[in-house]
N, C-alpha and C positions, 0 to 999 in steps of 0.2 A: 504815362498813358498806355496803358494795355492794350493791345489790339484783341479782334475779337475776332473766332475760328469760322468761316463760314463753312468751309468744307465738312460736308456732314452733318450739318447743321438740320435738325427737326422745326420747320418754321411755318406759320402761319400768316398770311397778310392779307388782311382785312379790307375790304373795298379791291382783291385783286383782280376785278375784271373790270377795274376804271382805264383812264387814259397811262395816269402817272402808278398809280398802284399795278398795274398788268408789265409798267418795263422793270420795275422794280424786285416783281417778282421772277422775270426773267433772267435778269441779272443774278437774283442769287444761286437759280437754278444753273447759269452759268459758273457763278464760284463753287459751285460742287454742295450747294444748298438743296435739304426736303423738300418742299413747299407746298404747302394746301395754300390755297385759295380759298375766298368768300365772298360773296355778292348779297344783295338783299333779295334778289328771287332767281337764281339757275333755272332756266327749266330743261338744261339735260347737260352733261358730262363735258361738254367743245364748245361752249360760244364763251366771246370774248374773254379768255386766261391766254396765260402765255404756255407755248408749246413745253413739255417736259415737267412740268407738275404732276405732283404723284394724288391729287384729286381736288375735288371741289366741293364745296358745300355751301349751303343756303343760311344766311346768317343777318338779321334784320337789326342792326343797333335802337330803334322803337320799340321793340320787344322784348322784356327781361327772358321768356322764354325762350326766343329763339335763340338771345346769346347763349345760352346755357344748354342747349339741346344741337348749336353750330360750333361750341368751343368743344365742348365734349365730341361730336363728331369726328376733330379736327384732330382731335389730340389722340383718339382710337385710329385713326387711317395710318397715321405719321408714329404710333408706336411712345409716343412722347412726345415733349415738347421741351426747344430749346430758342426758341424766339418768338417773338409777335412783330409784327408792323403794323399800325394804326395810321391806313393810310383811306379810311373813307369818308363823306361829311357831306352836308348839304351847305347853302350859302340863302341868303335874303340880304334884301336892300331896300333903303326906304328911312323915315322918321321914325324913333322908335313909337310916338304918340299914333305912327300910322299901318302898325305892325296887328297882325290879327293876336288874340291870344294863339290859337292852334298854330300859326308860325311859332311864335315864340316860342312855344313849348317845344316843336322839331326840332328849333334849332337849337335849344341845350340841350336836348333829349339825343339826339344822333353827334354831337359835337363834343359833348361832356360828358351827359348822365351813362349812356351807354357806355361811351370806352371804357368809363370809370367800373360799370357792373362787369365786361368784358376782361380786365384786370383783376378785379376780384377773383375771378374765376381759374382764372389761366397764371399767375403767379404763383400760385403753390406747384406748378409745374417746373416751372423756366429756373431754378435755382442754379448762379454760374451759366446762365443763359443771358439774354438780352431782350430790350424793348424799347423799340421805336415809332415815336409819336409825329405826326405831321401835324403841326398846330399853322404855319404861315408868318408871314411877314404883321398880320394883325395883332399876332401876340406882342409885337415889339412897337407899332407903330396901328395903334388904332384907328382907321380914317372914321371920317364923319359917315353917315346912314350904314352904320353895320354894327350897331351896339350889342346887338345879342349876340350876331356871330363871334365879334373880336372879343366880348364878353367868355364865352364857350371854349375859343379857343385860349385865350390865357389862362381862363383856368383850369384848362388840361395840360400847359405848361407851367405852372403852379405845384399840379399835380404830380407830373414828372421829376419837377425840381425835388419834393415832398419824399418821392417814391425813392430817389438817388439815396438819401441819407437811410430811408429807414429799411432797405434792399442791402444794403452794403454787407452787411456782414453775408446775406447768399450769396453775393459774389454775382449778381443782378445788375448788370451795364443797361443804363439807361440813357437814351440818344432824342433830342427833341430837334426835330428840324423845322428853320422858317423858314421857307423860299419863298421870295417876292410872286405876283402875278404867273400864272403859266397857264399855257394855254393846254387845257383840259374839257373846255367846253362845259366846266362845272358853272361859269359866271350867265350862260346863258339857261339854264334850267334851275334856276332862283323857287324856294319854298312863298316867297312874299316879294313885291316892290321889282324892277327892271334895274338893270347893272349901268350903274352912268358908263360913260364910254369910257374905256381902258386903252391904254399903249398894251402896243404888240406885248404879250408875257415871252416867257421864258420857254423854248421847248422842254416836253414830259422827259425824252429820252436825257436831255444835258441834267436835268434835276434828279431823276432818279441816280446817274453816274455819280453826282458827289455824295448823294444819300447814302447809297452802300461803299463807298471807298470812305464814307465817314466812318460810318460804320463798322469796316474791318480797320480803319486805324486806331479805332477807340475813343474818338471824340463823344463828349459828352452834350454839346450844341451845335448846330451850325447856325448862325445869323445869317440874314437874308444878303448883307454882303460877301456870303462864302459862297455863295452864287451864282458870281460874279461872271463874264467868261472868261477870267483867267483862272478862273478857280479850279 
């Protein structure tokens, strides 16, 4: 298992002005990581990113064009690119039979279709780079009223899986992480349906810490029990 170089690392992270995506990003800027940021609407240079990012950009996973006009951005600020983190998503809850279509469509559209067109894009850069996908605990352990979500997200750990084998010969480390529940305050701003009630999650900051020490040790999954807090 290779580890992977953060210092000086050209990287991008996707959703980095959320809860879990903003400590993530700071932590790499700690390992002596580039880091652009992405949000789906910036509207100026300093709200929520994490301090020492070399810039931000506006980048809407519903939008083929803004992927393509927010990866190219990202990839001109930074000079290049040598990583990605796919660390943004929306969530619904509900029967699927009680799902609007327009939810459903958000929710593989910003979950799946997006990262997928964001990959496209950004891969022929990252060669002997890496890429890191947040799919969750759904990917392993589907519960009941979240069909499309855990739908979405498995198969963009499907996709990952996919990507490992046919990356290999660039030298392409790909890293999928599930972390159980956390508290991100994404379960209370739902595209469709209200969140049954949840146990306390998992803090942003302990999840984002095994994310990237997964990551520079060169693990290729974390399962939702590498989480844990002895982990």
């Amino acid at each position: 298992m290779a580890e992977t170089t953060l210092q000086g690392a050209r990287v991008l992270v996707v959703g980095g002005t959320g809860e879990l995506g903003s400590r993530i990003a700071g932590l790499l800027v700690a390992a002596g990581s580039r880091v652009v940021v992405s949000g789906r609407a910036l509207r100026d240079g300093s709200r929520d990113a994490s301090p020492g990012v070399v810039g931000y950009v506006s980048l809407d996973l519903r939008d083929p064009s803004s992927i393509s006009a927010g990866s190219a951005a990202a990839i001109d600020m930074l000079g290049g690119l040598d990583g990605i983190v796919l660390a943004s998503g929306v969530v619904g809850f509900g029967p699927l039979d009680r799902t609007p279509p327009a939810a459903l469509a958000e929710l593989i559209q910003v979950n799946l279709t997006g990262p997928l067109l964001l990959l496209g894009e950004v891969i022929p850069h990252v060669s002997d780079g890496f890429v890191v996908a947040l799919t969750g605990v759904v990917a392993e352990q589907p519960p009941a009223g979240m069909a499309p979500y855990a739908a979405a997200k498995a198969g963009l750990g499907a996709a990952m899986t996919s990507l490992a084998r046919e990356l290999r010969r660039q030298g392409v480390h790909m890293l999928e992480a599930r972390p159980p529940h956390t508290e991100t305050g994404l379960a209370t701003r739902p595209v469709t349906g209200v969140a049954p009630a949840l146990p306390r999650g998992l803090e942003p900051d302990h999840v984002a810490e095994v994310i990237v020490r997964g990551l520079a040790r060169g693990e290729r999954r974390l399962e939702a029990a590498d989480f844990s807090a002895g982990s």
